[in-house]
PDB file of N, H, CA, C and O in Angstrom:
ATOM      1  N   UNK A   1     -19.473 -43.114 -38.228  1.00  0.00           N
ATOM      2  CA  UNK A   1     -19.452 -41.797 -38.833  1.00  0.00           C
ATOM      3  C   UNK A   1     -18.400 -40.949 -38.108  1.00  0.00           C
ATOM      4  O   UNK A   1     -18.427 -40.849 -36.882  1.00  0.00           O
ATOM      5  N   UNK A   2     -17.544 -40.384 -38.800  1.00  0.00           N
ATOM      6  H   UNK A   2     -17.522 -40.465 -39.797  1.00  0.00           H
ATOM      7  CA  UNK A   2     -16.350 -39.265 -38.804  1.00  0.00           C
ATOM      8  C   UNK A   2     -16.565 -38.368 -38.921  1.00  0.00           C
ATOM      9  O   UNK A   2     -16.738 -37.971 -40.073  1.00  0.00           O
ATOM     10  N   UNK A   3     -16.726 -37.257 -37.571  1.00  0.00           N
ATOM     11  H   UNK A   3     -16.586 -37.580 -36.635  1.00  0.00           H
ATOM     12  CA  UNK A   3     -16.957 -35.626 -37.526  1.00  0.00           C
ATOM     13  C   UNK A   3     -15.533 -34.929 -37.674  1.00  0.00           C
ATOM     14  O   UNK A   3     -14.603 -35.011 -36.871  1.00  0.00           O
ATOM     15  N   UNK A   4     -15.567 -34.128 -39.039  1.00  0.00           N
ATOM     16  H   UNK A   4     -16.323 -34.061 -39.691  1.00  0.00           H
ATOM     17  CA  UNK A   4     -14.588 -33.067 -39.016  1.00  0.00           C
ATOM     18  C   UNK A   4     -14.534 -31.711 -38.997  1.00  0.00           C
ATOM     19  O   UNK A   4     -15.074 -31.129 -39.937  1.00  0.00           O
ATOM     20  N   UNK A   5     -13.944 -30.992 -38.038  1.00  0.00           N
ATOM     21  H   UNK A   5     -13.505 -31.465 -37.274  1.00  0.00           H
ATOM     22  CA  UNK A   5     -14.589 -29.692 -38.580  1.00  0.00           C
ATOM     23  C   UNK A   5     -13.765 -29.034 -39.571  1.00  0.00           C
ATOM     24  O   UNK A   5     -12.537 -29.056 -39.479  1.00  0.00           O
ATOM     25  N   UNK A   6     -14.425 -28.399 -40.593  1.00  0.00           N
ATOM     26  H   UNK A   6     -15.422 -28.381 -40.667  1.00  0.00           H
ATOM     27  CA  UNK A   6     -13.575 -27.548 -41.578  1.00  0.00           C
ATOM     28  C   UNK A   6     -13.897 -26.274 -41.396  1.00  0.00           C
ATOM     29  O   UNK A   6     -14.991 -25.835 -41.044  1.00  0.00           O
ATOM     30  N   UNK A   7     -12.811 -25.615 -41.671  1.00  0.00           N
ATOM     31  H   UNK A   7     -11.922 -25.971 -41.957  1.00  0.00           H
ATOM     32  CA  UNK A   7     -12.751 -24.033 -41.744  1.00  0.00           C
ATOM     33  C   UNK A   7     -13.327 -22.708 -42.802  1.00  0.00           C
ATOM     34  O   UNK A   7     -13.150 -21.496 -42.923  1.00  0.00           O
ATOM     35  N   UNK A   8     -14.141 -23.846 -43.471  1.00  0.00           N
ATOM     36  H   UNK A   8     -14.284 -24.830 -43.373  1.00  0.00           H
ATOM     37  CA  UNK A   8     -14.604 -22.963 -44.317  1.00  0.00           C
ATOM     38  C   UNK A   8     -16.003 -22.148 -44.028  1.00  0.00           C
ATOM     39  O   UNK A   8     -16.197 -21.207 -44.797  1.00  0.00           O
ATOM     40  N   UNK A   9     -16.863 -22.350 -43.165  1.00  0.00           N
ATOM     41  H   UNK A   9     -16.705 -23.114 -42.540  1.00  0.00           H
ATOM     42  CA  UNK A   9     -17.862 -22.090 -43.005  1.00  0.00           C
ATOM     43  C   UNK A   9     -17.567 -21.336 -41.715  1.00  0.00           C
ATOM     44  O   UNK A   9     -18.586 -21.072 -41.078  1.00  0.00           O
ATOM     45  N   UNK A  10     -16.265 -20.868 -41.100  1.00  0.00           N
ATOM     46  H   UNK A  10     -15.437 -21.083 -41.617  1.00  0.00           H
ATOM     47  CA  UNK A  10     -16.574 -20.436 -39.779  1.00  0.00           C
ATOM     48  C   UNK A  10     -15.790 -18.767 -40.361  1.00  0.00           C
ATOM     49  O   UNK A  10     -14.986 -18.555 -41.268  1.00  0.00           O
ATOM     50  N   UNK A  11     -16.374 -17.940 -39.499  1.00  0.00           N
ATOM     51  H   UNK A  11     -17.028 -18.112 -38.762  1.00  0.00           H
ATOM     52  CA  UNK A  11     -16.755 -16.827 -40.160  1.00  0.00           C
ATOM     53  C   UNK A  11     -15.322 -15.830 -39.154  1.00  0.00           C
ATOM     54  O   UNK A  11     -15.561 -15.808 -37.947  1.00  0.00           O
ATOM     55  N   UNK A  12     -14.300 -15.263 -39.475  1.00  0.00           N
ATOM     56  H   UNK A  12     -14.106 -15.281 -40.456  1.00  0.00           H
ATOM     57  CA  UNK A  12     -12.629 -14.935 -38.624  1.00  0.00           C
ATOM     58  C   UNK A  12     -13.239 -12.880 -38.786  1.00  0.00           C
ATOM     59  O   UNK A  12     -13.756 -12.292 -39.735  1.00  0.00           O
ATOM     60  N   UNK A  13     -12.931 -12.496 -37.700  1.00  0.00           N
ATOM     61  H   UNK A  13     -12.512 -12.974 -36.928  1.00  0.00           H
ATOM     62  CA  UNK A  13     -13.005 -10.998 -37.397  1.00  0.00           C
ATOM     63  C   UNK A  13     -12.327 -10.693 -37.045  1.00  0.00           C
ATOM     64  O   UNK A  13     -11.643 -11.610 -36.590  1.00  0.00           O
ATOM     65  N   UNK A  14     -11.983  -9.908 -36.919  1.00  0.00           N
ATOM     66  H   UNK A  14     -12.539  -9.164 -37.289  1.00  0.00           H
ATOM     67  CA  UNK A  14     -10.617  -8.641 -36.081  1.00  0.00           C
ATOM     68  C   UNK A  14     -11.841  -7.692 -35.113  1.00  0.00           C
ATOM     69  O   UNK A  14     -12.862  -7.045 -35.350  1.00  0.00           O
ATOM     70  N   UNK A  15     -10.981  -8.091 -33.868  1.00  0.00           N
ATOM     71  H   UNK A  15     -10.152  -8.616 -33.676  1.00  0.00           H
ATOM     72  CA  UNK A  15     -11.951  -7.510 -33.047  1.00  0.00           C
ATOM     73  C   UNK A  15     -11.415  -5.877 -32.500  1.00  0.00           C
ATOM     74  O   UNK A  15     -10.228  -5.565 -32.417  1.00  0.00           O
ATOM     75  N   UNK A  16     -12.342  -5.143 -32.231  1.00  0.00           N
ATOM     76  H   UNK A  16     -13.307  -5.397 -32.299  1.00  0.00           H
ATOM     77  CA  UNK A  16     -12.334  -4.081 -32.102  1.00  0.00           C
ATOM     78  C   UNK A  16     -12.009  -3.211 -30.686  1.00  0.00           C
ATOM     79  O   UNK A  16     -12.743  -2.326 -30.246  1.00  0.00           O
ATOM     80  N   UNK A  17     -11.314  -3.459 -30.352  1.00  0.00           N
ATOM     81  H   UNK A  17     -10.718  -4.177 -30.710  1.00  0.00           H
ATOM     82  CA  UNK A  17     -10.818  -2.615 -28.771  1.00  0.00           C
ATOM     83  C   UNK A  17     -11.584  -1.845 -28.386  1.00  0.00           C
ATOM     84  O   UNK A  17     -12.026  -1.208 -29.342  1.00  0.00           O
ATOM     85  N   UNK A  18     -12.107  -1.466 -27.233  1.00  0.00           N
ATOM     86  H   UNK A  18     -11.748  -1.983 -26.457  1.00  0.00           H
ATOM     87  CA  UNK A  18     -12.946  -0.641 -26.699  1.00  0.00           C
ATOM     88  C   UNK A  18     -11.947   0.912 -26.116  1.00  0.00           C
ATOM     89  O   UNK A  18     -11.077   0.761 -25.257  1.00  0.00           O
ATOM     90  N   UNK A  19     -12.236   2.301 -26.714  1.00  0.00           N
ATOM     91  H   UNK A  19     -12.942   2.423 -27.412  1.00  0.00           H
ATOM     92  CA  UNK A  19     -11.319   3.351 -25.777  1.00  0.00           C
ATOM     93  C   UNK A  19     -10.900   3.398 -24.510  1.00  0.00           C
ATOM     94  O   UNK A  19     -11.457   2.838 -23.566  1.00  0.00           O
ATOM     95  N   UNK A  20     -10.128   3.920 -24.473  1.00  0.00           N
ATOM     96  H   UNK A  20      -9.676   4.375 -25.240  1.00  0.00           H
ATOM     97  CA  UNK A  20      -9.725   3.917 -22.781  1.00  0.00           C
ATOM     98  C   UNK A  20     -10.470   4.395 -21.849  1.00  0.00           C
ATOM     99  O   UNK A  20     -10.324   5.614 -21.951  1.00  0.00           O
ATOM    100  N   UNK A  21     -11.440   4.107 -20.690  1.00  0.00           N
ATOM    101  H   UNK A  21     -11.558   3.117 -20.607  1.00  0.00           H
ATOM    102  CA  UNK A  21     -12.455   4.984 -19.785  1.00  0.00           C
ATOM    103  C   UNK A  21     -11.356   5.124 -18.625  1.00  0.00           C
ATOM    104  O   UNK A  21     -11.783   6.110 -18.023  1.00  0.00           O
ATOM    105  N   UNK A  22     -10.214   4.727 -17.970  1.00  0.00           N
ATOM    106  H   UNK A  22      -9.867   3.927 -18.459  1.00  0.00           H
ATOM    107  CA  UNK A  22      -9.388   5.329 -16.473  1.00  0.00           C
ATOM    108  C   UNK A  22      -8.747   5.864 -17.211  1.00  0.00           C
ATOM    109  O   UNK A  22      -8.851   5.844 -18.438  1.00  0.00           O
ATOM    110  N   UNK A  23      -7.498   6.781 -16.144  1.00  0.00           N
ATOM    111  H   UNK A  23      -7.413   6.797 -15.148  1.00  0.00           H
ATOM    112  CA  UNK A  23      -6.973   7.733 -16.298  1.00  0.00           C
ATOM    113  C   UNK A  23      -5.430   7.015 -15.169  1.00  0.00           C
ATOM    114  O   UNK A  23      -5.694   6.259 -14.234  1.00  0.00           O
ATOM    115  N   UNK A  24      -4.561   7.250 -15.354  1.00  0.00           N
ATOM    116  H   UNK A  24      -4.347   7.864 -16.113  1.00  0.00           H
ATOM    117  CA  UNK A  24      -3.162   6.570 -14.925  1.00  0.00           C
ATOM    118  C   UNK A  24      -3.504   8.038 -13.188  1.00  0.00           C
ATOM    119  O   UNK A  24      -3.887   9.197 -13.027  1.00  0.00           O
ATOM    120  N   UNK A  25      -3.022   6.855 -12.364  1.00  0.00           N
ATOM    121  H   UNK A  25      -2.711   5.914 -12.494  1.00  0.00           H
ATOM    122  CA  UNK A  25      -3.196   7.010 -10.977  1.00  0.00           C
ATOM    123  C   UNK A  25      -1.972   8.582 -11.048  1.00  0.00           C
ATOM    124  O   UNK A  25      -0.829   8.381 -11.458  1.00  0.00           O
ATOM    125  N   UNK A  26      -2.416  10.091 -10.595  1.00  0.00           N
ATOM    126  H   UNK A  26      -3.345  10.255 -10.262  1.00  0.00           H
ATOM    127  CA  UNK A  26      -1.236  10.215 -10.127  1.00  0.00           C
ATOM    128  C   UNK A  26      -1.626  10.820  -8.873  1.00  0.00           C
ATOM    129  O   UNK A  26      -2.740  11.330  -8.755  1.00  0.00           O
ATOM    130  N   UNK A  27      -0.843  10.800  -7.992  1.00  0.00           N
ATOM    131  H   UNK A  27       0.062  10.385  -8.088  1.00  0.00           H
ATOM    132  CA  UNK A  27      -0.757  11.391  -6.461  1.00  0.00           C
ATOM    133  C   UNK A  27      -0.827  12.375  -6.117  1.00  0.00           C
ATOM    134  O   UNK A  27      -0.426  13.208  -6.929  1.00  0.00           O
ATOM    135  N   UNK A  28      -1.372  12.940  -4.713  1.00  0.00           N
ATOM    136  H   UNK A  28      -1.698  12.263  -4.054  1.00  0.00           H
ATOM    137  CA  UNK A  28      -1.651  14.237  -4.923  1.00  0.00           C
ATOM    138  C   UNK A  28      -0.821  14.914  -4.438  1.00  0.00           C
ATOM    139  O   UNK A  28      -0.256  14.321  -3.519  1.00  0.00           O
ATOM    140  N   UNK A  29      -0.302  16.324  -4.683  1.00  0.00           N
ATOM    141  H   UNK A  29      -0.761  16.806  -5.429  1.00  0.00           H
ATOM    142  CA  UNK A  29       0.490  17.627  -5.408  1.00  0.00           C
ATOM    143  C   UNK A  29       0.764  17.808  -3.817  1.00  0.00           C
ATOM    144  O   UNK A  29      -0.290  18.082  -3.245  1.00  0.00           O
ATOM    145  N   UNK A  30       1.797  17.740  -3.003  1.00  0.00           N
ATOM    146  H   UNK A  30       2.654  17.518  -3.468  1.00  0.00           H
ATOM    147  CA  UNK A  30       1.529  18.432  -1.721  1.00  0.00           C
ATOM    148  C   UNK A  30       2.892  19.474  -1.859  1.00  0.00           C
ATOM    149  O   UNK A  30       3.929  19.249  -2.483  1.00  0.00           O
ATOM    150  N   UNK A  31       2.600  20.449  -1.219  1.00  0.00           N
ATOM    151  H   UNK A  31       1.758  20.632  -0.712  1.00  0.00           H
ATOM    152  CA  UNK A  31       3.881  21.817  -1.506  1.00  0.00           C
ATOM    153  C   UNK A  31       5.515  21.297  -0.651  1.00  0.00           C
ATOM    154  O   UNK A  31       5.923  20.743   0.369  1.00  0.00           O
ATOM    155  N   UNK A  32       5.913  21.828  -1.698  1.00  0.00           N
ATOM    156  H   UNK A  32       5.581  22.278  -2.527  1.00  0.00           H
ATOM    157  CA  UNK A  32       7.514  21.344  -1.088  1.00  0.00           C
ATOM    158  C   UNK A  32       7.986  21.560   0.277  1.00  0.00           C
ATOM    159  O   UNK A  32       8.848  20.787   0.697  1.00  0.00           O
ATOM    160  N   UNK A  33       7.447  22.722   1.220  1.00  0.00           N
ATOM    161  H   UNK A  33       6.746  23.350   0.879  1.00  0.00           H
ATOM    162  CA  UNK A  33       7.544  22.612   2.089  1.00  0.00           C
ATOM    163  C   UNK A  33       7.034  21.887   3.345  1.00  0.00           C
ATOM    164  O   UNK A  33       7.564  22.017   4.448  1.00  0.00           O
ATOM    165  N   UNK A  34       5.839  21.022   3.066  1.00  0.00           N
ATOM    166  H   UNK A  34       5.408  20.916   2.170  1.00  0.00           H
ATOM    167  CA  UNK A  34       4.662  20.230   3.546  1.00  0.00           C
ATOM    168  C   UNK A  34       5.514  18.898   3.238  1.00  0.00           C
ATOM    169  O   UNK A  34       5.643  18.107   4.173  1.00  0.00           O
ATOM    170  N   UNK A  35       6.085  18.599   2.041  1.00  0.00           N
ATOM    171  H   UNK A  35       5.981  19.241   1.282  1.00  0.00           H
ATOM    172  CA  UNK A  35       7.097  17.068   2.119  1.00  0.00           C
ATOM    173  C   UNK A  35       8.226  17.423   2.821  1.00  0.00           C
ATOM    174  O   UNK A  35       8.568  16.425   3.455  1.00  0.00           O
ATOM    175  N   UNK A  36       8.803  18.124   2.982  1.00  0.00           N
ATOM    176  H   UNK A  36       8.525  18.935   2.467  1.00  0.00           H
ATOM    177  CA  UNK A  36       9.945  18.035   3.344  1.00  0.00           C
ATOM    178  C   UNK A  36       9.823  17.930   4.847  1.00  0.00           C
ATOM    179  O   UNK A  36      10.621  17.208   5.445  1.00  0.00           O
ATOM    180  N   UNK A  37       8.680  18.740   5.651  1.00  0.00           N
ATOM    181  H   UNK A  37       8.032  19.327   5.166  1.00  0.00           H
ATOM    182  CA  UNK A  37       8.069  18.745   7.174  1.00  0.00           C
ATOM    183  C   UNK A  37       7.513  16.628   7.139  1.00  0.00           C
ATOM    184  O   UNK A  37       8.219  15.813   7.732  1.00  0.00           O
ATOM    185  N   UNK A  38       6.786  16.380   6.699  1.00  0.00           N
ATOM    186  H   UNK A  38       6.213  17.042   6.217  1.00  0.00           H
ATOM    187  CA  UNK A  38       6.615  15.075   6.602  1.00  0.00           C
ATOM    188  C   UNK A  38       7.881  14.112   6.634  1.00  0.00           C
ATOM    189  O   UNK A  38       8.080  13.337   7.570  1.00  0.00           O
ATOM    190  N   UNK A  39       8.562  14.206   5.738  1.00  0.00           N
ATOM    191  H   UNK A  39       8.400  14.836   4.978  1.00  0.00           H
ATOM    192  CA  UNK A  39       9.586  13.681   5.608  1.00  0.00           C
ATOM    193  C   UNK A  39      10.881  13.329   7.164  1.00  0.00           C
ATOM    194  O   UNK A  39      11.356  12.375   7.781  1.00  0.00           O
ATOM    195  N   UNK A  40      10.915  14.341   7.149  1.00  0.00           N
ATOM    196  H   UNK A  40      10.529  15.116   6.648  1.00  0.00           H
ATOM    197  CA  UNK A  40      11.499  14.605   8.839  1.00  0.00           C
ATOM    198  C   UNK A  40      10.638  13.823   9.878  1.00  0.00           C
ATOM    199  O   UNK A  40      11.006  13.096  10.800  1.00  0.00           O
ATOM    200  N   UNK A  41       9.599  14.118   9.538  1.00  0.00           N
ATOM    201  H   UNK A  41       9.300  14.709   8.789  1.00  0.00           H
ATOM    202  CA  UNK A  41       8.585  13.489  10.835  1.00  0.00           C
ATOM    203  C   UNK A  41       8.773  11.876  10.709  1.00  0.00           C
ATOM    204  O   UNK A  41       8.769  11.146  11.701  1.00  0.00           O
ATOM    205  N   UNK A  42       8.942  11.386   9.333  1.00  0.00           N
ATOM    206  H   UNK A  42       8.946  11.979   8.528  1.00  0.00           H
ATOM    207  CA  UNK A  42       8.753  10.076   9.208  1.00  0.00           C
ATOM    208  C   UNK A  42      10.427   8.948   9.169  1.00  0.00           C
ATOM    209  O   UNK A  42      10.523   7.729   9.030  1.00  0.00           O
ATOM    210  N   UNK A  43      11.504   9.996   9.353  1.00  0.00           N
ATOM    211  H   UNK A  43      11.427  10.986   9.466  1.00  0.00           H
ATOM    212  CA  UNK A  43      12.750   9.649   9.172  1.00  0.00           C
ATOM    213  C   UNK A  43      12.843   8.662  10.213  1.00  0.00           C
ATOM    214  O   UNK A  43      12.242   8.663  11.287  1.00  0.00           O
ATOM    215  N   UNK A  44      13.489   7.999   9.867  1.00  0.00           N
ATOM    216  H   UNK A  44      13.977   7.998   8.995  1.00  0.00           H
ATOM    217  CA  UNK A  44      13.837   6.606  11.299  1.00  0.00           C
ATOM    218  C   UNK A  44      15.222   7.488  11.835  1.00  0.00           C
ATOM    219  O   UNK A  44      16.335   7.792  11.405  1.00  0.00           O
ATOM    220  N   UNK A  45      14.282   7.709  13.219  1.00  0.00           N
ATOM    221  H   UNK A  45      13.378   7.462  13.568  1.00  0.00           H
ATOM    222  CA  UNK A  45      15.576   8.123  14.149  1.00  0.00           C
ATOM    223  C   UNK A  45      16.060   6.657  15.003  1.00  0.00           C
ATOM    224  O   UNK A  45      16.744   6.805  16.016  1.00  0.00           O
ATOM    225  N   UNK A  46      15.764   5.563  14.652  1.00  0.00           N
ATOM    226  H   UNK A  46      15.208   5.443  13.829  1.00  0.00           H
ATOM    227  CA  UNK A  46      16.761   4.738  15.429  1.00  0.00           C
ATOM    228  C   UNK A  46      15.959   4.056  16.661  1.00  0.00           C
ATOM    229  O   UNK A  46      14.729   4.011  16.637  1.00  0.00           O
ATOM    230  N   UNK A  47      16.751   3.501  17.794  1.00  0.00           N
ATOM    231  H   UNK A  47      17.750   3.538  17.813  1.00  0.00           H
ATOM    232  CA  UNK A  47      16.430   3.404  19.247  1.00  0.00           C
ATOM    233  C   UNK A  47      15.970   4.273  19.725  1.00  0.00           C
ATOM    234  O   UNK A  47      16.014   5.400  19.231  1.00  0.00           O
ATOM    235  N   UNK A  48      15.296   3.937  21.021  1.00  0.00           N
ATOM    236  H   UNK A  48      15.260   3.022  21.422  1.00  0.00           H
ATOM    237  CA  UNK A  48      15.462   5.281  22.040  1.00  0.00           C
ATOM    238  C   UNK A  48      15.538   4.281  22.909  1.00  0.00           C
ATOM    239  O   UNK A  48      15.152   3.113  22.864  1.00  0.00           O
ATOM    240  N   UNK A  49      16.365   5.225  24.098  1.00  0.00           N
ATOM    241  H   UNK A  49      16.678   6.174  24.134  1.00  0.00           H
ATOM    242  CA  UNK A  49      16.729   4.459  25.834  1.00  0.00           C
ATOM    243  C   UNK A  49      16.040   5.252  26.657  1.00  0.00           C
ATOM    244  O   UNK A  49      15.983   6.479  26.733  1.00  0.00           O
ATOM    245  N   UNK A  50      15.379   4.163  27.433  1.00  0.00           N
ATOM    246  H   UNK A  50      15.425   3.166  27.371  1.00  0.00           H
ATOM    247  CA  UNK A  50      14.744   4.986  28.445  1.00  0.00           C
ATOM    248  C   UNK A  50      15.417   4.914  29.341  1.00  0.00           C
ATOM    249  O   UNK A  50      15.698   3.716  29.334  1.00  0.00           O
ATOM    250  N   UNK A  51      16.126   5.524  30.511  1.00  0.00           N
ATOM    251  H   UNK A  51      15.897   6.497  30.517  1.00  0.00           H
ATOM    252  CA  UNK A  51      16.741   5.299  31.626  1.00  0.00           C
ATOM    253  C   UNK A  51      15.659   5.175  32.616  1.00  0.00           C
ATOM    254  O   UNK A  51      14.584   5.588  32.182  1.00  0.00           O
ATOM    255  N   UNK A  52      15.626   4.630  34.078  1.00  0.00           N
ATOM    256  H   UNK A  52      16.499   4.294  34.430  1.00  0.00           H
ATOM    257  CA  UNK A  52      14.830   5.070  34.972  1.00  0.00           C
ATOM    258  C   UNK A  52      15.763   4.841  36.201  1.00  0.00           C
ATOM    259  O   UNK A  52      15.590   3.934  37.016  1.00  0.00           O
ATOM    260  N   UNK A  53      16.774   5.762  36.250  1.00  0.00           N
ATOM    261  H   UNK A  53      16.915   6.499  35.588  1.00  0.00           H
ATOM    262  CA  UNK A  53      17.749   5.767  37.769  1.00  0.00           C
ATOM    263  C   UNK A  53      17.176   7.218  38.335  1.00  0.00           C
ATOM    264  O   UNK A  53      17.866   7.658  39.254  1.00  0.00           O
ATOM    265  N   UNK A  54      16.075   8.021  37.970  1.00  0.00           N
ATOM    266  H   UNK A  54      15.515   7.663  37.223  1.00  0.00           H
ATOM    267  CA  UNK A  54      15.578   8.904  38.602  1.00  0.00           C
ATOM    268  C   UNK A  54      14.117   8.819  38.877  1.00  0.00           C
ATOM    269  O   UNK A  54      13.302   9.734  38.993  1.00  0.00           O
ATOM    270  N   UNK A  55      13.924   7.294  38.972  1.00  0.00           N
ATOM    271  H   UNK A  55      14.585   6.551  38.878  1.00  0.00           H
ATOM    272  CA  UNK A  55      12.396   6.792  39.377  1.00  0.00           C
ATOM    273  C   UNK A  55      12.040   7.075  40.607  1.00  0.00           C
ATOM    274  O   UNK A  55      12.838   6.675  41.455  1.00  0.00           O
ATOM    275  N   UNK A  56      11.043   7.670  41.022  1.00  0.00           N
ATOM    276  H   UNK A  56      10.395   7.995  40.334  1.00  0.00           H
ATOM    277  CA  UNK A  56      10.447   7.143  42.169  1.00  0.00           C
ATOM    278  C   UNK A  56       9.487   6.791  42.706  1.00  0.00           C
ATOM    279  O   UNK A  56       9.253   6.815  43.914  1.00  0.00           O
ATOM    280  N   UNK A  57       8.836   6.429  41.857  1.00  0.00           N
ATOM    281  H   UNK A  57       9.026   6.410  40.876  1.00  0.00           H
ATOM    282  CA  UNK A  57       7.965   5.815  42.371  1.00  0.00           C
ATOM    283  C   UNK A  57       7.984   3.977  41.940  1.00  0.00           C
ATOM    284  O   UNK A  57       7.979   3.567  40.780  1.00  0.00           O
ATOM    285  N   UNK A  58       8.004   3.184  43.046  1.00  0.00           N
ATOM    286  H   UNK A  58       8.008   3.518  43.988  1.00  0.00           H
ATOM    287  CA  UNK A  58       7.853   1.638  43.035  1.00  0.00           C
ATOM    288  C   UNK A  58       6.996   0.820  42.761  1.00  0.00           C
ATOM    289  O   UNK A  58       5.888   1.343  42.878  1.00  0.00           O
ATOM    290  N   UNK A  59       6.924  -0.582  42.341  1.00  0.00           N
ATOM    291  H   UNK A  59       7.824  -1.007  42.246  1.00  0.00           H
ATOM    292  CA  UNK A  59       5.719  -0.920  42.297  1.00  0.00           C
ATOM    293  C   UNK A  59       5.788  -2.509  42.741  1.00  0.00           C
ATOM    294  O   UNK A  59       6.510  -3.487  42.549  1.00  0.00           O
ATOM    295  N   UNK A  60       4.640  -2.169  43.421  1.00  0.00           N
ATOM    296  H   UNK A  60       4.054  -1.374  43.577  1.00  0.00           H
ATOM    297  CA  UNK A  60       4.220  -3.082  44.699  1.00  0.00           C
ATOM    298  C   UNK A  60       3.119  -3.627  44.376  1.00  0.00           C
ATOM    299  O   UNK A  60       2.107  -2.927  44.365  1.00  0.00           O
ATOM    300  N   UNK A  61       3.032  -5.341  43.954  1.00  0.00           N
ATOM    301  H   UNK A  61       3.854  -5.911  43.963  1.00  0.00           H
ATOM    302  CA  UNK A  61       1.945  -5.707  43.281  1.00  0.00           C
ATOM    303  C   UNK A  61       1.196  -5.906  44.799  1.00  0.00           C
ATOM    304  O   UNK A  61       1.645  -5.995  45.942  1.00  0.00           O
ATOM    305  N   UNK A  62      -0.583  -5.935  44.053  1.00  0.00           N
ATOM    306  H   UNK A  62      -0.948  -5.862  43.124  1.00  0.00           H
ATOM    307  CA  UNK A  62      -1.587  -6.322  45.141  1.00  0.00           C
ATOM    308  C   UNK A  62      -1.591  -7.729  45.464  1.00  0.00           C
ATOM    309  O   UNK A  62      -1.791  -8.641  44.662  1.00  0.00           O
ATOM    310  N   UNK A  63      -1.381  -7.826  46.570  1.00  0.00           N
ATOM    311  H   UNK A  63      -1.218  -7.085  47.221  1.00  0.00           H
ATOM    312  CA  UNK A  63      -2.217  -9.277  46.607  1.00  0.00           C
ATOM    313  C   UNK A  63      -3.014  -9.221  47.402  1.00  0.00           C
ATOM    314  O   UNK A  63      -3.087  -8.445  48.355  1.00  0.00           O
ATOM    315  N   UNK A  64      -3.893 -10.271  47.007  1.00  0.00           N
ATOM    316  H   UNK A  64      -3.834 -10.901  46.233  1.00  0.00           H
ATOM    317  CA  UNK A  64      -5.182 -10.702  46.875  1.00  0.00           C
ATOM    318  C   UNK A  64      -5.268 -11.483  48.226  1.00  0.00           C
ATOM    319  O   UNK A  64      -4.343 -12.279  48.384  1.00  0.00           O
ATOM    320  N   UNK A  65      -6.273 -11.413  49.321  1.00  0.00           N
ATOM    321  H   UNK A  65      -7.025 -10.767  49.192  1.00  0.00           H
ATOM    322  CA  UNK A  65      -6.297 -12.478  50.510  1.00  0.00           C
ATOM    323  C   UNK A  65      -7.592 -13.065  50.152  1.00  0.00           C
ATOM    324  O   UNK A  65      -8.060 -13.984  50.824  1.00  0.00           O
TER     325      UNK A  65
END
């Protein structure tokens, strides 16, 4: 015995989308003068060098007897 399926008995819908429940992400509002202070703070200044030819204090590990 030969199972076929035919298309006549199977029942075709258009399905129905559900509304939109989120809302598109937006960021929050900070005053132009508050980014622009941030902004500065977060700028890549680069290297920094530490010198230490005005050290004085040495360091002298412990040892242990």
């Amino acid at each position: 015995m030969v199972c076929t399926f035919q298309g006549e008995n199977i029942l075709q819908v258009e399905l129905d989308m559900p509304n939109r429940t989120t809302r598109d992400y937006e960021g929050p509002s900070v005053a132009p003068k508050i980014q622009a202070v941030l902004d500065a703070a977060l700028e890549d200044e680069g290297d920094i060098d530490i010198e230490d030819r005005f050290a004085i204090c040495s360091y002298t590990p412990c040892v242990s007897s």
